[in-house]
C-alpha positions as CSV (number, residue, x, y, z in Angstrom):
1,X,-18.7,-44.3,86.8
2,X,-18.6,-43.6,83.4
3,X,-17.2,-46.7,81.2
4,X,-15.2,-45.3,77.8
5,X,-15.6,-47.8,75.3
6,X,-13.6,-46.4,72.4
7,X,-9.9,-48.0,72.6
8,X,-7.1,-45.5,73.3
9,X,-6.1,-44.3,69.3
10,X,-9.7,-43.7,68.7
11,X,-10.9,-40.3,68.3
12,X,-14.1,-40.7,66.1
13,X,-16.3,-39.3,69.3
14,X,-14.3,-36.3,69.8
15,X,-13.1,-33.2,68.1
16,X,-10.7,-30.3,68.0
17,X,-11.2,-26.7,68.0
18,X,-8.4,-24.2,68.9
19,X,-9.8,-19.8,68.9
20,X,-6.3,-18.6,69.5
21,X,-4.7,-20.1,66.7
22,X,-7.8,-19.0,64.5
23,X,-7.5,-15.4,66.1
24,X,-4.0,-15.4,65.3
25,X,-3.7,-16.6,61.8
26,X,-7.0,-15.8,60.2
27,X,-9.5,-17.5,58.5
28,X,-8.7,-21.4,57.3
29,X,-8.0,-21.3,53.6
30,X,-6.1,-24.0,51.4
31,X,-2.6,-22.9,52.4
32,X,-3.0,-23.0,55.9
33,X,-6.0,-25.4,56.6
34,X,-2.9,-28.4,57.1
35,X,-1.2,-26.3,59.7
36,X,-4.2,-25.8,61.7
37,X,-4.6,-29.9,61.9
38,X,-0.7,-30.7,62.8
39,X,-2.2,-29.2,65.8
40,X,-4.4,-31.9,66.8
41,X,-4.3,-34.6,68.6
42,X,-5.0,-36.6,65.2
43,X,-1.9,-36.0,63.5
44,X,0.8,-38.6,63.6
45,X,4.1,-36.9,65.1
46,X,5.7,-40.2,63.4
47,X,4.6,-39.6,59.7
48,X,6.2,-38.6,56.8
49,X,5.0,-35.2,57.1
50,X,6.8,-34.5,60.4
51,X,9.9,-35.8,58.5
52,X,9.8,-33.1,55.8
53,X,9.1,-30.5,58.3
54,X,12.1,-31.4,60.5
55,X,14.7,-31.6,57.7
56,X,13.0,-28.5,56.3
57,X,12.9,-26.1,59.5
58,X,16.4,-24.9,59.9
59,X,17.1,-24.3,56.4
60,X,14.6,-21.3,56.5
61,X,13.3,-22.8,53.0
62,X,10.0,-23.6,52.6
63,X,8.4,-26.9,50.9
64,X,7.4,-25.6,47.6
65,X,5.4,-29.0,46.6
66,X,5.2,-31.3,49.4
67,X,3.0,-33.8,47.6
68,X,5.8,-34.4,45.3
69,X,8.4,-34.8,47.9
70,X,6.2,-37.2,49.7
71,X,6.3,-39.6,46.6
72,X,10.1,-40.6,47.8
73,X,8.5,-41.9,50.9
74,X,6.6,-45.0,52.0
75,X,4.6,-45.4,55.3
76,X,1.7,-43.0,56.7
77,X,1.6,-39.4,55.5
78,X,-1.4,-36.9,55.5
79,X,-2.9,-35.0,52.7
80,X,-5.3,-32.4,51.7
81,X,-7.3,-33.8,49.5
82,X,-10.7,-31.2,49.1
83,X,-11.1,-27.4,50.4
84,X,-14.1,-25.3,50.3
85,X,-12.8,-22.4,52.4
86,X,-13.0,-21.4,55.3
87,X,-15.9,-23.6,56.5
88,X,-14.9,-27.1,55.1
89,X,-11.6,-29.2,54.7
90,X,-11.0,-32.9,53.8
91,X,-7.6,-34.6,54.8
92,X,-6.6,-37.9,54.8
93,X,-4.6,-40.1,56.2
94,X,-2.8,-43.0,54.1
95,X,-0.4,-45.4,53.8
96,X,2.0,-45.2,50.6
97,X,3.1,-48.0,49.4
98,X,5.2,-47.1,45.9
99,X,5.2,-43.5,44.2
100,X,1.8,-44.0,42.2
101,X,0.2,-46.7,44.8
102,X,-1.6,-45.3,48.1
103,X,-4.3,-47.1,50.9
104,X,-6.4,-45.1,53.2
105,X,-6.7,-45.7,56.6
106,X,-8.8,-42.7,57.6
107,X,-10.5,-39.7,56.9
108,X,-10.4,-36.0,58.9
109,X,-12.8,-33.0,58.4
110,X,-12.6,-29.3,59.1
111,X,-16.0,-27.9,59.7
112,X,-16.2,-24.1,61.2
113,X,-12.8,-24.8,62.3
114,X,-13.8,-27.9,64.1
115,X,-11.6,-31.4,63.4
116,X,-13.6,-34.3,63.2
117,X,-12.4,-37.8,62.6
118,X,-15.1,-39.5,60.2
119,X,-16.8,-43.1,61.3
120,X,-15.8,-45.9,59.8
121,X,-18.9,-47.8,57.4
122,X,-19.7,-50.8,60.0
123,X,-19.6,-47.6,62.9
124,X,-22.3,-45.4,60.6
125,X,-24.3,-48.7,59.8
126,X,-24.5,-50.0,63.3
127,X,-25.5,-46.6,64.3
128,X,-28.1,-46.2,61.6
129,X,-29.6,-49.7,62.5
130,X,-30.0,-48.9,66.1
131,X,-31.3,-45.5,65.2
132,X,-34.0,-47.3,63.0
133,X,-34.7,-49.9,65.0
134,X,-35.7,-47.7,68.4
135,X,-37.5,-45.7,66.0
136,X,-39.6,-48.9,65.1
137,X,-39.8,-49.8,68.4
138,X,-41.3,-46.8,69.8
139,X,-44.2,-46.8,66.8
140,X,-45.2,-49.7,67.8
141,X,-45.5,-49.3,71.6
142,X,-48.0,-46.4,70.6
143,X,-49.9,-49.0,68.5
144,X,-50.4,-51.2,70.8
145,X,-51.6,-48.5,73.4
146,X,-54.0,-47.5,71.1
147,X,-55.1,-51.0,69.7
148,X,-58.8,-51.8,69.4
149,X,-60.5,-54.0,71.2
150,X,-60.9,-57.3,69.9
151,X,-64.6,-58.8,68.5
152,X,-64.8,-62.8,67.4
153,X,-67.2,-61.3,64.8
154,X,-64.4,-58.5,63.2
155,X,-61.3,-59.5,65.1
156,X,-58.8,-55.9,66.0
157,X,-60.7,-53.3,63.5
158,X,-59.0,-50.3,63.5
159,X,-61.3,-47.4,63.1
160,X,-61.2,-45.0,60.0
161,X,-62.3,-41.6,60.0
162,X,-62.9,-39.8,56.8
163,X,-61.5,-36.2,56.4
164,X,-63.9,-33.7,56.8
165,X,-64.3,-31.0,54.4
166,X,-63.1,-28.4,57.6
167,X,-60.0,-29.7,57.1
168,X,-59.8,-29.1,53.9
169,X,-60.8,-25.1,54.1
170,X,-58.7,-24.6,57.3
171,X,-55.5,-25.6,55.0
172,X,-56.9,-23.7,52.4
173,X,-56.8,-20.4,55.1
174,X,-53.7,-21.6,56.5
175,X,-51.8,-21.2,53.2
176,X,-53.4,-18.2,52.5
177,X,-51.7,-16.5,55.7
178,X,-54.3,-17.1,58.6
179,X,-51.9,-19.4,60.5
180,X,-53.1,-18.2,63.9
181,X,-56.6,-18.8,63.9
182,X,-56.6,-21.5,61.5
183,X,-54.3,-23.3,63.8
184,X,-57.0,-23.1,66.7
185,X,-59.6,-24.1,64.1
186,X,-57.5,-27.6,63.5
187,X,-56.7,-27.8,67.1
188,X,-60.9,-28.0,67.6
189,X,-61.2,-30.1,64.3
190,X,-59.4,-32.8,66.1
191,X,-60.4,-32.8,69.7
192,X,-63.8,-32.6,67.5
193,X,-62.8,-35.8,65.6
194,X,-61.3,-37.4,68.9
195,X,-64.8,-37.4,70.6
196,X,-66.6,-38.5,67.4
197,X,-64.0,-41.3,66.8
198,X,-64.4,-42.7,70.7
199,X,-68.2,-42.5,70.2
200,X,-68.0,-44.7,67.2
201,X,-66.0,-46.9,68.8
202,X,-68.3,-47.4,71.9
203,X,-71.1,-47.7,69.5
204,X,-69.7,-50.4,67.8
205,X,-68.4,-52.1,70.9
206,X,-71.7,-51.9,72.0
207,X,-73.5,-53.7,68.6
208,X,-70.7,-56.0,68.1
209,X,-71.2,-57.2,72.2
210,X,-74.9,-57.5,71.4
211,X,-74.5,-59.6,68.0
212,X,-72.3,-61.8,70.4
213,X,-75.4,-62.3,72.8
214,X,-77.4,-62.7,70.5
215,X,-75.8,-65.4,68.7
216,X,-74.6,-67.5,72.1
217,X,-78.9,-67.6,72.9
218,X,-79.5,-68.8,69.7
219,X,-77.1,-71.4,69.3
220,X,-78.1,-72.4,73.3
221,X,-81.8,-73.2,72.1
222,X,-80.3,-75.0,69.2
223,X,-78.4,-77.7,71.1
224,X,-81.2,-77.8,74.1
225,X,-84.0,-78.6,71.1
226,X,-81.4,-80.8,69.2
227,X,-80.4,-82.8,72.4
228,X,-83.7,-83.2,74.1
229,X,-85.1,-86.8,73.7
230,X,-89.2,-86.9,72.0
231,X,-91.6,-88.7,74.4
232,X,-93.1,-91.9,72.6
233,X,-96.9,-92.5,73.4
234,X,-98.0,-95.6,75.9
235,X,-99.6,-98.7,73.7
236,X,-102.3,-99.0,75.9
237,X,-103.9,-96.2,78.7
238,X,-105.6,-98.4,80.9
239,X,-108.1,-95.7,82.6
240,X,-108.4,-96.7,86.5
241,X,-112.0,-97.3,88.1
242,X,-112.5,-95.5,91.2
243,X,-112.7,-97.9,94.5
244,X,-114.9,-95.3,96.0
245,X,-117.3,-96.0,93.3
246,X,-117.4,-99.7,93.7
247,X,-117.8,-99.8,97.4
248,X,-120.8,-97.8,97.6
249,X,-122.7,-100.1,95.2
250,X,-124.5,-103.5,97.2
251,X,-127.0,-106.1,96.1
252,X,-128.7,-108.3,98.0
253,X,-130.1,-111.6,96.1
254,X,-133.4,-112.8,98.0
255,X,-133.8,-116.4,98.8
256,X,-136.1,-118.3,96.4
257,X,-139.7,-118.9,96.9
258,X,-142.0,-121.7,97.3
259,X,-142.9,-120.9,93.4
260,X,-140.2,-121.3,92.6
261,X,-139.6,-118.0,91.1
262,X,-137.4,-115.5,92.2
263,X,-137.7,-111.6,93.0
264,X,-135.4,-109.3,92.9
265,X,-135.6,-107.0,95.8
266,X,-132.4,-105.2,95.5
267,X,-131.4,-103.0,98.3
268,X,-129.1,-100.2,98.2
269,X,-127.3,-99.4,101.9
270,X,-127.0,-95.9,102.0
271,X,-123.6,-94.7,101.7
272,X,-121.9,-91.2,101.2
273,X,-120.2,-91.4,97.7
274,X,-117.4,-89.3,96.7
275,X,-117.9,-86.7,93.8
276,X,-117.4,-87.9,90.8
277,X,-114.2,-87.3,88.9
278,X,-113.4,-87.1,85.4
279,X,-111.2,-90.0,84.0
280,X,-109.4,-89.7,80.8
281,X,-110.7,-92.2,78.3
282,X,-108.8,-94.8,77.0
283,X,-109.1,-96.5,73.4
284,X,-112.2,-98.5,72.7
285,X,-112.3,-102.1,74.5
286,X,-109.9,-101.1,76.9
287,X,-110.7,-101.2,80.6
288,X,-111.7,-104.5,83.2
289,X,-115.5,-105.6,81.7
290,X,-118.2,-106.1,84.5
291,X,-119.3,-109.8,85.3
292,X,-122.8,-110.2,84.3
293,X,-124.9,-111.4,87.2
294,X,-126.7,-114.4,87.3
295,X,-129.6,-115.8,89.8
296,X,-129.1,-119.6,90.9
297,X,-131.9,-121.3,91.1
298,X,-132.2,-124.0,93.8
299,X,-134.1,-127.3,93.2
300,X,-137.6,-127.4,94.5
301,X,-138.4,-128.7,97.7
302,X,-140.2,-132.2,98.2
């Protein structure tokens, strides 16, 4: 269901056009351009106008100036106020307040024998601004379907291609009179540049993803080295002596004898000893010191 939004009295989205009357009477010129719009749905029946032409039509006289006569009048007349025959007309409609002192209230056109009522200024801005404004709107959704991809290095770069000197000679050819051909020729050009301009943006997608990498691995081995606590060396090393070593050494001290001098007659048991292993060396004076072995001597016998 359609919804009319214009009130009643307002005709500004319609016009007027009547081929019988313009069959009948000619071509619109100055003298009869006013009695082609008393036609129309946009003349007043009540104005001033209509009040000259009924006191006028049984007296078989016509109105010789009916500009003048209208000066004895107040209220809404119409007049015709520019003609440039037989394509455009300009009437309007007034209110009159004295003989010298007139206030428009709207203004009509005749254009190839249409009537038009003309919009009002807030109707023409209103329309302008909306106009604009969907305009603006559709420039940017196209924008944003072609916006770049964004880099934290470069942020949204939007790529530039220089013109190539093809261009250049194709409207060169073109304004010589090779339209045609020359209009293939730019149609290549730019599928040409299309595929060129996608390849650069790839490749720098590409370098601009490995600077990223590159930079994220070096800034991880910064913070692990800056983080990582440094090992202090031990004071002391105290190297650890073997037990196997130890156990498969035994002495045997003899008893003294009637000399009372003592021989040594040290006997090793056999054992199976481990192979020796390497231990690390610690600082000078460090490690347990062997007990240095003494013989008792017992007190001679009586």
């Amino acid at each position: 269901m359609d919804i009319d939004l214009h009130p009643p009295d307002d005709y500004s989205h319609r016009f007027f056009i009547w081929h019988e009357w313009i069959q009948a009477h000619g071509p619109l010129t100055a003298d009869n351009a006013f009695d082609y719009f008393t036609t129309s749905m946009f003349y007043d029946k009540q104005s001033n106008n209509q009040v000259l032409r009924m006191q006028t039509m049984h007296t078989g006289q016509p109105l010789v100036n009916e500009a003048e006569e209208l000066k004895r009048f107040t209220g809404i007349e119409f007049a015709l106020v520019h003609a440039e025959p037989p394509s455009l007309f300009i009437i309007h409609k007034r209110e009159r307040l004295s003989p010298d002192e007139v206030r428009p209230l709207a203004v009509y056109f005749i254009l190839n024998n249409r009537i038009y009522q003309s919009p009002d200024v807030y109707t023409l801005v209103s329309n302008r601004l909306l106009t604009s404004l969907q305009s603006l709107q559709k420039s940017l959704d196209i924008l944003r379907s072609h916006r770049p991809a964004y880099t934290p290095r470069t942020g949204f770069v939007w790529p530039i291609v220089e013109p190539s000197s093809g261009e250049s000679s194709a409207k060169k050819r073109t304004q010589d009179g090779d339209a045609p051909a020359e209009t293939q020729e730019a149609e290549d050009i730019t599928n040409t540049r299309g595929l060129a301009a996608a390849a650069s943006t790839d490749a720098k997608r590409q370098q601009n993803n490995m600077l990223l990498f590159n930079a994220m691995r070096t800034t991880a081995v910064h913070a692990h080295e800056s983080f990582q606590l440094p090992v202090q060396p031990s004071e002391e090393v105290v190297p650890e002596t073997p037990a196997a070593a130890t156990a498969g050494r035994s002495s045997a001290t003899p008893a003294p004898g009637p000399g009372g001098a003592s021989t040594r007659a040290p006997t090793r048991a056999p054992s199976i000893a481990p192979a020796p292993q390497e231990v690390a060396k610690g600082p000078s004076g460090g490690g347990k010191r062997k007990k240095k072995r003494t013989a008792t001597i017992p007190p001679p016998a009586p």
